[in-house]
DSSP file (Angstrom, degrees, kcal/mol; ACC not computed):
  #  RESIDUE AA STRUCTURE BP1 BP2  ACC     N-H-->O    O-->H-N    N-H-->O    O-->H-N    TCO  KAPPA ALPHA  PHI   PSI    X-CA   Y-CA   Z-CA
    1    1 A X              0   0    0      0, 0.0    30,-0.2     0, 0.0    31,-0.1   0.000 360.0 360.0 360.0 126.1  111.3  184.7  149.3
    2    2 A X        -     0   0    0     28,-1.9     2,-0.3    74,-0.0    30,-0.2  -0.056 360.0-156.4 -19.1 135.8  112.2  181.6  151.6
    3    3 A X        -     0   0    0     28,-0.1    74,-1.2     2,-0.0     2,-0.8  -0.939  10.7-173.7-125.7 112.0  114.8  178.8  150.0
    4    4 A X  E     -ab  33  78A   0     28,-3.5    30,-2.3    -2,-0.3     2,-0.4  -0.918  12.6-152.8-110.7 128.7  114.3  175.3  151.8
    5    5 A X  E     - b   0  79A   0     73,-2.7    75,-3.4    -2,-0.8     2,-0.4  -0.881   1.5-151.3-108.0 128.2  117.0  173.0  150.5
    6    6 A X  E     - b   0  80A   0     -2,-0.4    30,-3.1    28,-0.3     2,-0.7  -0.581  19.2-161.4 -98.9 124.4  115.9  169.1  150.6
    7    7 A X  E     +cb  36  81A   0     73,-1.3    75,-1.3    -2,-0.4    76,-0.5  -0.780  26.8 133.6 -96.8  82.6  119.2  166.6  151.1
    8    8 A X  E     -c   37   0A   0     28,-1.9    30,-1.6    -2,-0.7    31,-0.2  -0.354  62.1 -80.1-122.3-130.5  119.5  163.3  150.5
    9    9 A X  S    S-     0   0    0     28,-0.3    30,-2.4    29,-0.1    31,-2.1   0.966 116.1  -2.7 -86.0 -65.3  122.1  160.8  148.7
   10   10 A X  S    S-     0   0    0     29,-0.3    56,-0.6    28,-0.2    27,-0.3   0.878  87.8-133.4 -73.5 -66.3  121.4  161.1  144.8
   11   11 A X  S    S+     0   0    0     25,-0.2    26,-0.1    54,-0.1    24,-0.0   0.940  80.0 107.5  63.0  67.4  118.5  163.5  145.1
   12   12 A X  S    S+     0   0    0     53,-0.1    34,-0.2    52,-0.1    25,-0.0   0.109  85.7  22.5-148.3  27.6  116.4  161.5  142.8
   13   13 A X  S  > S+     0   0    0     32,-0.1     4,-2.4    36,-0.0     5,-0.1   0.350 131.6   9.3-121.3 -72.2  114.2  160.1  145.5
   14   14 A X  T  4 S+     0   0    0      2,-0.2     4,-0.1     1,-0.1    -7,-0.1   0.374 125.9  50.7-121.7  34.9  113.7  161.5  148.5
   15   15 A X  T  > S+     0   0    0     -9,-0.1     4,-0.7     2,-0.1     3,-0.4   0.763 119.3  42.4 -93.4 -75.1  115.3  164.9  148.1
   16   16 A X  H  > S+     0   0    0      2,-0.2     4,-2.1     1,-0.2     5,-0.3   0.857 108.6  58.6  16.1 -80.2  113.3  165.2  144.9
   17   17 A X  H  X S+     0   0    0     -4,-2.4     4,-1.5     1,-0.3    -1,-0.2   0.810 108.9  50.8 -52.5 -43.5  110.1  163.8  146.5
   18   18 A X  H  > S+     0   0    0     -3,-0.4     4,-0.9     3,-0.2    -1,-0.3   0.629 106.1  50.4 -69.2 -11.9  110.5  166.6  149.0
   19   19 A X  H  X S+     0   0    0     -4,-0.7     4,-1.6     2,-0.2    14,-0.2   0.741 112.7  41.5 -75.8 -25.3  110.8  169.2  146.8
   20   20 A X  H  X S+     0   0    0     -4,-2.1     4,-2.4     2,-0.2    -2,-0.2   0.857 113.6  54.1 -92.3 -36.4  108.0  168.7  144.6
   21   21 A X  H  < S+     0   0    0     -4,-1.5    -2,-0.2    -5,-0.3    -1,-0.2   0.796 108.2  40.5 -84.6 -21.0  106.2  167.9  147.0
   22   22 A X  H >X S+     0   0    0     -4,-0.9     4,-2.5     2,-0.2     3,-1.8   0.893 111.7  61.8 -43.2 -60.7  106.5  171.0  149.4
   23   23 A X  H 3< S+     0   0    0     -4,-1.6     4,-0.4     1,-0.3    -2,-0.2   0.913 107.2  52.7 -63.4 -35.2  106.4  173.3  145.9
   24   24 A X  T 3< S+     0   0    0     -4,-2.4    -1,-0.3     1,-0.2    -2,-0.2   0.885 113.7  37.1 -76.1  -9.1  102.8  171.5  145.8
   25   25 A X  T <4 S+     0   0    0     -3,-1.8    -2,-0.2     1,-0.2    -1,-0.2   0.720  90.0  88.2-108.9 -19.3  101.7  172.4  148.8
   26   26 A X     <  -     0   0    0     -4,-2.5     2,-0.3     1,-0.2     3,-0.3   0.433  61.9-165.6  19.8 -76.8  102.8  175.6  149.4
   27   27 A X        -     0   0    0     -4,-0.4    -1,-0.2     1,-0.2    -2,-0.0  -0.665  59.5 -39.3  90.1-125.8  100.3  177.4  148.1
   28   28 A X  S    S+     0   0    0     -2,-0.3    -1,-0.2     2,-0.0    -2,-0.0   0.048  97.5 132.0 -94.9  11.1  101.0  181.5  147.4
   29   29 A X  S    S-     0   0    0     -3,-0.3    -2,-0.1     1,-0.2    -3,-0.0  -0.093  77.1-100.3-100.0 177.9  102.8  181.2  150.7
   30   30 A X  S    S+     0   0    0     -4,-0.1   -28,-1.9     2,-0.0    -1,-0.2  -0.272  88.3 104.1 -95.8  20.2  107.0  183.3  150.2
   31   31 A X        +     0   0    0    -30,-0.2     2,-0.2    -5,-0.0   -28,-0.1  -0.764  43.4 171.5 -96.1 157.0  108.9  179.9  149.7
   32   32 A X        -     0   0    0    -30,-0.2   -28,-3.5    -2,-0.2     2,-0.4  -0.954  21.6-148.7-150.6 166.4  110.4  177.8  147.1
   33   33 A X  B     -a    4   0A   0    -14,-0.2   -28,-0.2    -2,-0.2     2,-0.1  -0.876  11.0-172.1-131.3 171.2  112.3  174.8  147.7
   34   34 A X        -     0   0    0    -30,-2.3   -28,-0.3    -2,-0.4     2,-0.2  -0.260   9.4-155.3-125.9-152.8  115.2  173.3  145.9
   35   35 A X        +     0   0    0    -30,-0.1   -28,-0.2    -2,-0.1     2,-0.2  -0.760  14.9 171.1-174.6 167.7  116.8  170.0  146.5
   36   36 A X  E     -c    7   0A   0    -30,-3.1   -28,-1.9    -2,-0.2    31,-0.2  -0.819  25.7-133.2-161.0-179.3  120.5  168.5  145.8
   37   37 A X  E     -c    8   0A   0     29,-0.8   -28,-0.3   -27,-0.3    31,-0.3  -0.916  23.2-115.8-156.7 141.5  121.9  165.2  147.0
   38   38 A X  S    S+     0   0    0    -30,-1.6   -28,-0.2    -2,-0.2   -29,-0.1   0.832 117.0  14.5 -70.3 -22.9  125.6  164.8  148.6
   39   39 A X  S    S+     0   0    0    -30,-2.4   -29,-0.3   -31,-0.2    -1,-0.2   0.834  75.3 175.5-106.8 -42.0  126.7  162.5  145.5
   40   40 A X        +     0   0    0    -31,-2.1   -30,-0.2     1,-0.2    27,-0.1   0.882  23.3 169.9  50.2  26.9  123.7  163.1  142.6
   41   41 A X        -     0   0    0    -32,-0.3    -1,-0.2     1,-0.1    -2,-0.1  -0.468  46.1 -71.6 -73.5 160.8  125.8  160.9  140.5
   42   42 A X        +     0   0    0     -3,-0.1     2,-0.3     1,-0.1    -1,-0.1  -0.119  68.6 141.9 -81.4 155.8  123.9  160.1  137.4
   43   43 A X        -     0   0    0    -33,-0.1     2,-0.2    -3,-0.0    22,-0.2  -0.994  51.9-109.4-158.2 167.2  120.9  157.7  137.4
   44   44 A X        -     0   0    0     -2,-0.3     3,-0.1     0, 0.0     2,-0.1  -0.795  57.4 -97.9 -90.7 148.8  117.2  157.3  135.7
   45   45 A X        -     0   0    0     -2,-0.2   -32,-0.1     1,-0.2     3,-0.0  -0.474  46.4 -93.2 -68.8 156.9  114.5  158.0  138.7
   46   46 A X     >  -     0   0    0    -34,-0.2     4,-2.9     1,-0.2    -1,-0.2  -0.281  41.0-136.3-125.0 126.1  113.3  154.5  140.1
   47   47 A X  H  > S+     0   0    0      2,-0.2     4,-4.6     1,-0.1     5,-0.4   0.999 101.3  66.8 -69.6 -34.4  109.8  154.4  137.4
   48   48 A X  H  > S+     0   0    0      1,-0.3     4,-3.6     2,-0.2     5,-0.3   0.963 109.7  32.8 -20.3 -78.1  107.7  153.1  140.8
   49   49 A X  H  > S+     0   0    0      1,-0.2     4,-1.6     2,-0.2    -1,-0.3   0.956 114.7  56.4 -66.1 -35.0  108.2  156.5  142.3
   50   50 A X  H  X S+     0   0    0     -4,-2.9     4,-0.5     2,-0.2    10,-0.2   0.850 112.5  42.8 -55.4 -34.3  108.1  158.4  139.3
   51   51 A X  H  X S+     0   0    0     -4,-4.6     4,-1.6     1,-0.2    -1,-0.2   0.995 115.0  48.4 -58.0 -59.6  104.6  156.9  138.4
   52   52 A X  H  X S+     0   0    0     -4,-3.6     4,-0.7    -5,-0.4    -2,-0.2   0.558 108.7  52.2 -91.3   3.8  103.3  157.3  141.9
   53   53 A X  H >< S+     0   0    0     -4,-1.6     3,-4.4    -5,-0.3     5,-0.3   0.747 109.2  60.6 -72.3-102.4  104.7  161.2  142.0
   54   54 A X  H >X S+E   58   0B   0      4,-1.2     3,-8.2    -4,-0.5     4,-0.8   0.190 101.1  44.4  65.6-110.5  102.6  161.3  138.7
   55   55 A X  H 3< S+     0   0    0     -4,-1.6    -1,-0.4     1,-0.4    -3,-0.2   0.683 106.2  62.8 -43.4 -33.2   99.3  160.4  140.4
   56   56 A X  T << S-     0   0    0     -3,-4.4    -1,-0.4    -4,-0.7    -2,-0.3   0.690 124.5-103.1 -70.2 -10.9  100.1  163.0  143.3
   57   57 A X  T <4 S+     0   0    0     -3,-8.2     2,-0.4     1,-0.4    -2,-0.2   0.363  78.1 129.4 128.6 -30.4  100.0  165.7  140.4
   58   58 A X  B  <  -E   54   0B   0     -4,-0.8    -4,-1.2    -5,-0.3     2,-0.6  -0.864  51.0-149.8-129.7 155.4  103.2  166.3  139.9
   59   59 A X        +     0   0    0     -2,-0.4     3,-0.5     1,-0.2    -1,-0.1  -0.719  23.3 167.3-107.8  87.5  105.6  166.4  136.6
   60   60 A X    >   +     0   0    0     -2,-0.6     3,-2.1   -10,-0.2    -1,-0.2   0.524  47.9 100.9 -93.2   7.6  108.8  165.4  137.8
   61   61 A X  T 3  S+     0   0    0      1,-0.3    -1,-0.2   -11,-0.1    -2,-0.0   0.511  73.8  62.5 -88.5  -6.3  110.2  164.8  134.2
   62   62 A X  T 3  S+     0   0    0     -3,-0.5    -1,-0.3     2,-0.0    -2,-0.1   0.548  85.7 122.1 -93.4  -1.3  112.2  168.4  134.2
   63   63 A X    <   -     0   0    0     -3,-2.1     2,-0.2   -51,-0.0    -3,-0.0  -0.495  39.2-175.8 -80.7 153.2  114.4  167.2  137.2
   64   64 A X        -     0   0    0      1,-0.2   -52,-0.1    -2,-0.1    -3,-0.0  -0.824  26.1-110.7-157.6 142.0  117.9  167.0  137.5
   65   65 A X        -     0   0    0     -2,-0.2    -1,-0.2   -22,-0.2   -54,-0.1   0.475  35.4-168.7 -35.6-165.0  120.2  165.8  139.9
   66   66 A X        -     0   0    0    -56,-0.6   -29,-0.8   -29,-0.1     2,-0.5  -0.350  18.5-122.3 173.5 117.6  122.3  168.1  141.6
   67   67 A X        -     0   0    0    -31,-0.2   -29,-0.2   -28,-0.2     5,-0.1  -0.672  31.0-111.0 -69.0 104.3  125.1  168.1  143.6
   68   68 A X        +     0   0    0     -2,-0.5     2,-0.2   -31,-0.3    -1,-0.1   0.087  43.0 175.1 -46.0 130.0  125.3  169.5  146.9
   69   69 A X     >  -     0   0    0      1,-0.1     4,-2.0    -3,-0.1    -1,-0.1  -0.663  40.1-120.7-125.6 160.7  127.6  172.7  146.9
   70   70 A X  H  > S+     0   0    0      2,-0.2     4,-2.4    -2,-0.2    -1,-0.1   0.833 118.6  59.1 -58.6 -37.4  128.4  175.5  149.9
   71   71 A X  H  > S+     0   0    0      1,-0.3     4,-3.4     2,-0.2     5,-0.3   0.942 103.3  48.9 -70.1 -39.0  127.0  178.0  147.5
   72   72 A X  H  > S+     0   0    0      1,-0.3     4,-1.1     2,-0.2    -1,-0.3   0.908 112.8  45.3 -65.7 -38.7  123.8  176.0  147.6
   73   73 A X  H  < S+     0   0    0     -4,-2.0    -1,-0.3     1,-0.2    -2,-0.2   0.790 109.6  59.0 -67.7 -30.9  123.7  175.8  151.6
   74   74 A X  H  < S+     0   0    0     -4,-2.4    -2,-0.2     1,-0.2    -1,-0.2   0.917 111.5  43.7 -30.6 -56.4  124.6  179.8  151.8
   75   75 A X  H  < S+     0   0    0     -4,-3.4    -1,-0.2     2,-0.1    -2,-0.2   0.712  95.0  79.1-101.5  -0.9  121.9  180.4  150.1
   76   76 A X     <  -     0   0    0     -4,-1.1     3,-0.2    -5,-0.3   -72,-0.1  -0.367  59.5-152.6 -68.9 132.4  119.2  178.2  151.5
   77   77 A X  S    S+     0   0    0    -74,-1.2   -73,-0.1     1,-0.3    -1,-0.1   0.075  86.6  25.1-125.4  49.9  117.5  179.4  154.9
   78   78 A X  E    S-b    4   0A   0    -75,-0.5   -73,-2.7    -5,-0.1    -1,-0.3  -0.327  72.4-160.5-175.5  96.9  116.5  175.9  156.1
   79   79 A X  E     -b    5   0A   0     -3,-0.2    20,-1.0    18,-0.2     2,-0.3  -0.757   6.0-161.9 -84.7 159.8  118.3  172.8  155.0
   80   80 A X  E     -bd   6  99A   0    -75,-3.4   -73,-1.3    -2,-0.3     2,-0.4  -0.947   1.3-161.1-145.6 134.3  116.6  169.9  155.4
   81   81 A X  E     -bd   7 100A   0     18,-1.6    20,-0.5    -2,-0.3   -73,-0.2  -0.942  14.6-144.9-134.3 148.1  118.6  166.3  155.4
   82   82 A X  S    S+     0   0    0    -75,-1.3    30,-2.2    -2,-0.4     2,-0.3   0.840  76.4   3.1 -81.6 -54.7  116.8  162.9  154.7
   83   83 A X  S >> S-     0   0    0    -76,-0.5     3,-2.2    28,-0.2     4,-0.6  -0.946  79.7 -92.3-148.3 179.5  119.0  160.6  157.2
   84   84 A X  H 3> S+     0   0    0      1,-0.3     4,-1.6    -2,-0.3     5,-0.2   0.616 117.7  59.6 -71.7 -37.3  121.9  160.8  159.9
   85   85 A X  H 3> S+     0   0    0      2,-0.2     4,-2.3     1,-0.2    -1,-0.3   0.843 106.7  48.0 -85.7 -15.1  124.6  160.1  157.6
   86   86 A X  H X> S+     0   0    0     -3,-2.2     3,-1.0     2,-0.2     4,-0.7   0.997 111.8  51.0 -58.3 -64.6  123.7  163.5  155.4
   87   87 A X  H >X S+     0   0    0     -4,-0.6     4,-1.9     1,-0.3     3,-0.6   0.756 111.4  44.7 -71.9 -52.9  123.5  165.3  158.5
   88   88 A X  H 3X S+     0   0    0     -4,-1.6     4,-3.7     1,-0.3    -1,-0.3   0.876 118.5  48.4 -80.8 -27.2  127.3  163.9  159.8
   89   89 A X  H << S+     0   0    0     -4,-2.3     4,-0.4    -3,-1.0    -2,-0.3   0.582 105.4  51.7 -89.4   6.5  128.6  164.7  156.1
   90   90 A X  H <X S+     0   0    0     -4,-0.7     4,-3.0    -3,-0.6     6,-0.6   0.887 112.7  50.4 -87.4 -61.6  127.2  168.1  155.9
   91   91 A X  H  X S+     0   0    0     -4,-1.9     4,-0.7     5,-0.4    -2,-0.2   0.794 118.3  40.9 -38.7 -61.6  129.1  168.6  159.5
   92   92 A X  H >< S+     0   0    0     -4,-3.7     3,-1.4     2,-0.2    -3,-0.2   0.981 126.5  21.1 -69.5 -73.8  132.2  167.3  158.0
   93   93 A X  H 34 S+     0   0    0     -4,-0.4    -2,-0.2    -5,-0.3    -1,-0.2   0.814 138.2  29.3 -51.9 -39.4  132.8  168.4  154.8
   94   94 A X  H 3< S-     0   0    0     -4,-3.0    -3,-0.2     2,-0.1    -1,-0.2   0.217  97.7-124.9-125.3   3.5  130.6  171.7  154.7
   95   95 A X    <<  +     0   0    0     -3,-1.4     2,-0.6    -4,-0.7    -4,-0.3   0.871  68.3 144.3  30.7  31.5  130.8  172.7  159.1
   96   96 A X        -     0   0    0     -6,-0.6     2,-0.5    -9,-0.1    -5,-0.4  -0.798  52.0-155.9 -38.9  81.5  127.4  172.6  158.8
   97   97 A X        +     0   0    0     -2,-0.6     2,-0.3    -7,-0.1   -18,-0.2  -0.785  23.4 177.3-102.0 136.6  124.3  171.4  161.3
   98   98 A X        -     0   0    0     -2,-0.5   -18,-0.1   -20,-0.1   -11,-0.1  -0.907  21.0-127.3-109.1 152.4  121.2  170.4  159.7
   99   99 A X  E     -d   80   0A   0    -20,-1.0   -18,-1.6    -2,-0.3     2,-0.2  -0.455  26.5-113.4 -86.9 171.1  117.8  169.0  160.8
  100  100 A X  E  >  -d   81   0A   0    -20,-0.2     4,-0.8     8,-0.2   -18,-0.2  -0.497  22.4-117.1 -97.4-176.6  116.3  166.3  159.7
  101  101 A X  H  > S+     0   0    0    -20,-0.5     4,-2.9     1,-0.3     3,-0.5   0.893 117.8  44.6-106.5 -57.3  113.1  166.4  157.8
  102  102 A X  H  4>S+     0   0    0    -20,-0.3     6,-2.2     1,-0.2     5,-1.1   0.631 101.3  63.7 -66.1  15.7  111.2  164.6  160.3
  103  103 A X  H  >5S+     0   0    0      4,-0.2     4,-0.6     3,-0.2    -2,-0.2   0.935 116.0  42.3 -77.6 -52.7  112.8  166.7  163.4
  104  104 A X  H  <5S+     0   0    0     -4,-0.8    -2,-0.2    -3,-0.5    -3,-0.1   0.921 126.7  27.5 -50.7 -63.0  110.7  169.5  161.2
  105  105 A X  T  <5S+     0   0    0     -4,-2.9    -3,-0.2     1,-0.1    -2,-0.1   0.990 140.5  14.7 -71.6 -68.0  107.5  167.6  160.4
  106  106 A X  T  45S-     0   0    0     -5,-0.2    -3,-0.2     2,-0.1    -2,-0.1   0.783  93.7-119.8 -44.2 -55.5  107.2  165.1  163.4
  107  107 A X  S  <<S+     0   0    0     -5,-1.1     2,-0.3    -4,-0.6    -4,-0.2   0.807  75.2 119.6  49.3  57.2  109.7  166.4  166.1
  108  108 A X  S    S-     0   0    0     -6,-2.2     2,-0.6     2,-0.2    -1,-0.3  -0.911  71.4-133.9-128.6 170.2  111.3  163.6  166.0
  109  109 A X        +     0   0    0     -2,-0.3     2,-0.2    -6,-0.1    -6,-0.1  -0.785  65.2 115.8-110.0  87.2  115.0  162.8  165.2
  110  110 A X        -     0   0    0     -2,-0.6     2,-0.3     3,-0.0    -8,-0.2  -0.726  55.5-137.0-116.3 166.6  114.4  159.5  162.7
  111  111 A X        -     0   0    0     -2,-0.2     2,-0.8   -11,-0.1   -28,-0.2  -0.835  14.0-116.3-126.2-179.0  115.3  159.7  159.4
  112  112 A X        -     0   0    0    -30,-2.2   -98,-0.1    -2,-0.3     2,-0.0  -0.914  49.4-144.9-107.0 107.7  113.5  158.6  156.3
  113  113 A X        -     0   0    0     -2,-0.8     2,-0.1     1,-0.1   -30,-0.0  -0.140   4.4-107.3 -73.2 177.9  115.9  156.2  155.4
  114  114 A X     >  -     0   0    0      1,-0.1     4,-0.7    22,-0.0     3,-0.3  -0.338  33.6-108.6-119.0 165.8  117.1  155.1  151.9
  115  115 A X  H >> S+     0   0    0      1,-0.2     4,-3.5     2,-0.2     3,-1.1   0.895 119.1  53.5 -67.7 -39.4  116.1  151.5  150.3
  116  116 A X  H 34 S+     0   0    0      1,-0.2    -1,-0.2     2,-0.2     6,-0.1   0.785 108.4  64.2 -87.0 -44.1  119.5  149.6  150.5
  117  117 A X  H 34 S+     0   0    0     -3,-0.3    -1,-0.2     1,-0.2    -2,-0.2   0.691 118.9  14.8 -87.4  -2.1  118.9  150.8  154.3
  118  118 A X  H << S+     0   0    0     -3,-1.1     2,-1.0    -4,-0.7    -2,-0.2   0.681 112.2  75.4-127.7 -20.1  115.9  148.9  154.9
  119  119 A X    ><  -     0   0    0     -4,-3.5     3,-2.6    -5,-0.2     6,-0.1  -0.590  68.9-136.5-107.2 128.0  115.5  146.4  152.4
  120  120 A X  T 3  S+     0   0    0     -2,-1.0     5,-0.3     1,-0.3     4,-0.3   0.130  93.0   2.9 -57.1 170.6  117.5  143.3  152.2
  121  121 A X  T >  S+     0   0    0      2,-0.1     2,-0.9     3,-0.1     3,-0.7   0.305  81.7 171.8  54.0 -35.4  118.9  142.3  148.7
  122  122 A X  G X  S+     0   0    0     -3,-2.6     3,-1.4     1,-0.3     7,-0.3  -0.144  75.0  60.8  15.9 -70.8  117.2  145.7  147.7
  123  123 A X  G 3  S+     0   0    0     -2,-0.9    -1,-0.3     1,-0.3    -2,-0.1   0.606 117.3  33.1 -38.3 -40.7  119.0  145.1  144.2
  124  124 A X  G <  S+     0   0    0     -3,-0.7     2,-0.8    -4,-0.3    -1,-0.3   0.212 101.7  67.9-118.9   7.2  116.8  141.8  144.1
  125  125 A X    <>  +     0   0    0     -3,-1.4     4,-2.1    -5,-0.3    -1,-0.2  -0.925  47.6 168.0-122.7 125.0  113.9  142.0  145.5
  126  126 A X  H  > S+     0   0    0     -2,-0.8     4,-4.8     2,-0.2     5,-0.5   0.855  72.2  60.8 -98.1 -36.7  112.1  144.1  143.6
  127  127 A X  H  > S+     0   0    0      2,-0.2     4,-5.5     1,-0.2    -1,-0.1   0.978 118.5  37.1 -58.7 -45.1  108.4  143.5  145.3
  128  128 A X  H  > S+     0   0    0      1,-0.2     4,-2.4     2,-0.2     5,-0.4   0.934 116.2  52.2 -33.0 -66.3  110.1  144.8  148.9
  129  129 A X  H  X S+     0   0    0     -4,-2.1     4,-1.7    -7,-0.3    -1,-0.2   0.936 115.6  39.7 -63.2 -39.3  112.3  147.5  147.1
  130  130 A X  H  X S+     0   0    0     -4,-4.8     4,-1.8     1,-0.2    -2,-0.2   0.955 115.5  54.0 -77.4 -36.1  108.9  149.0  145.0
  131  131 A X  H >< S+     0   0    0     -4,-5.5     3,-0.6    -5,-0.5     4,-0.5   0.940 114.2  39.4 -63.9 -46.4  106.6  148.6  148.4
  132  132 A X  H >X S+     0   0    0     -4,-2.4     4,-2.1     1,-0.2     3,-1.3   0.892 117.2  53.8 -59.5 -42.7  109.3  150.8  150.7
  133  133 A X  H 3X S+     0   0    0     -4,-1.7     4,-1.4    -5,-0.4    -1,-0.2   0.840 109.0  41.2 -71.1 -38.0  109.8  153.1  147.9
  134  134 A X  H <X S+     0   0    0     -4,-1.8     4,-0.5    -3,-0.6    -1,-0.3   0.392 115.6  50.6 -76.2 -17.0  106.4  153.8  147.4
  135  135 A X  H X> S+     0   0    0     -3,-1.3     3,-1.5    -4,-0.5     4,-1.5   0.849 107.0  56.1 -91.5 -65.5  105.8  154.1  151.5
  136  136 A X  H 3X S+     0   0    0     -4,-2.1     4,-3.0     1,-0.2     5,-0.3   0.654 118.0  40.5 -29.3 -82.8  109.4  156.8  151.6
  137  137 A X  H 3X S+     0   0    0     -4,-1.4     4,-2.3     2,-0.2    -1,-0.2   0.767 117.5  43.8 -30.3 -50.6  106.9  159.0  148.7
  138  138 A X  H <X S+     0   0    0     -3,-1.5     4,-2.2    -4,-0.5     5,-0.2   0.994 120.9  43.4 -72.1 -54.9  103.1  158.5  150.5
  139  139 A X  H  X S+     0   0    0     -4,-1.5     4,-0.8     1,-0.2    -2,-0.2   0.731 114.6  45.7-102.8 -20.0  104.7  159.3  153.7
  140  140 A X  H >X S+     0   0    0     -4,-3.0     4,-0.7    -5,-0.4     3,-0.6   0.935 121.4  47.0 -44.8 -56.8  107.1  162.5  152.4
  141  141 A X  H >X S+     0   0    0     -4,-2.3     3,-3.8    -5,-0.3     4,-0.7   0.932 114.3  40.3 -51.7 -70.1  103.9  163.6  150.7
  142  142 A X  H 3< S+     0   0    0     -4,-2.2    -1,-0.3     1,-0.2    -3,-0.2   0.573 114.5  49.8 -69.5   2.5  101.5  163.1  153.5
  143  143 A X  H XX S+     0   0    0     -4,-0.8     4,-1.7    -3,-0.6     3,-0.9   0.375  89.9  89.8-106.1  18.0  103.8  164.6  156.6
  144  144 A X  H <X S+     0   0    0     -3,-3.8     4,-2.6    -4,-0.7     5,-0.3   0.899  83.9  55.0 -79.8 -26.4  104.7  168.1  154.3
  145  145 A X  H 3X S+     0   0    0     -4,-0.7     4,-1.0     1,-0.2    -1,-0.2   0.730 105.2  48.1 -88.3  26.6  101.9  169.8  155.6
  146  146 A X  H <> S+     0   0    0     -3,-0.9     4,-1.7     2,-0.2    -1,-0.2   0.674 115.8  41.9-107.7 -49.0  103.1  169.1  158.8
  147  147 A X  H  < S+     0   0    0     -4,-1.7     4,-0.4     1,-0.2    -2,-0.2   0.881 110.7  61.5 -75.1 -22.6  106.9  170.5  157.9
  148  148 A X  H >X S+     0   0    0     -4,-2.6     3,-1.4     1,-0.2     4,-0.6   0.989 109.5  38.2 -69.1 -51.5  104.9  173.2  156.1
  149  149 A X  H 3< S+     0   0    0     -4,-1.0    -2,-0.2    -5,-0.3    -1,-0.2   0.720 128.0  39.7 -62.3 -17.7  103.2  174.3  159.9
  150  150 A X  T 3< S+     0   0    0     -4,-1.7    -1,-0.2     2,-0.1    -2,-0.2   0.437  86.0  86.2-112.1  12.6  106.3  173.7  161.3
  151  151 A X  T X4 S+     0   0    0     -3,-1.4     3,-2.0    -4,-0.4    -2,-0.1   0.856  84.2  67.1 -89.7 -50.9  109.1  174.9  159.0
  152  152 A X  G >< S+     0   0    0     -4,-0.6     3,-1.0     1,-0.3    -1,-0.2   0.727  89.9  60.7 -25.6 -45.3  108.8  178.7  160.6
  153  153 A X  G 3  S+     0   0    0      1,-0.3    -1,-0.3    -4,-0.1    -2,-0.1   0.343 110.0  38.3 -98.1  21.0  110.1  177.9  164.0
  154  154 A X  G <         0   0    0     -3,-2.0    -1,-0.3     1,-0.1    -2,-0.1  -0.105 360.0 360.0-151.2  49.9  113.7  176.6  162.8
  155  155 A X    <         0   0    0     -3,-1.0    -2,-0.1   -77,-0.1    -3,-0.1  -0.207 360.0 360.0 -69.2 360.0  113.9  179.4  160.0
């Protein structure tokens, strides 16, 4: 069996959001994915996204954070990093290169960036922060089966 490991800061958004959501789509197929985040310090998941994982199906109430480790990247045979600054702190700390998740799904080099990186105030405006947050989830969800068709050829 496959191990795709999903990166981001916390990894209780969109590190998370790709894991669950890969494991749903999957099928029977010789993967399982994991997912860690370079700090995972602790925090309760944002309830917006937790509802709207929810309606996709899936039970996210058994996660828990995790901190990205060497061991974890050893054992993984595709990491998968959310945005550019994972990607340059996997490099430093870990001599690492990773893709990005859209490099996989898309073939593009964007990243899905984090709330604080696209909304202002984030902290205070809450209608902004729940609408981004809820587009970062719909649009993980709907471009895994596109990293699913496309995950093979950078294995």
């Amino acid at each position: 069996m496959k191990t795709i490991l999903f990166i981001c800061t916390g990894n209780i958004f969109r590190s998370m959001t790709a894991e669950h959501a890969f494991c749903a789509q999957i099928g029977n197929a010789p993967y399982c994915a994991e997912s860690a985040g370079l700090t995972a310090d602790p925090q309760q998941m944002y309830p917006p996204v937790r509802d709207r994982i929810i309606t996709l199906g899936i039970d996210p109430s058994a996660h828990q954070q995790r901190k990205l480790s060497l061991d974890m990247l050893n054992k993984a045979d595709l990491s998968i990093a959310m945005g550019l600054d994972h990607c340059d702190y996997i490099r430093e700390n870990f001599n690492r290169e990773v893709l990005l998740f859209n490099r996989v799904a898309l073939g593009k080099d964007e990243p899905i960036k984090d709330i604080w990186e696209i909304v202002p105030n984030w902290n205070t405006n809450e209608d902004s922060r729940r609408t981004y947050a809820l587009y970062v989830v719909d649009t993980i969800w709907n471009t895994m089966p596109d990293f699913i068709h496309n995950m093979d050829r950078f294995i």
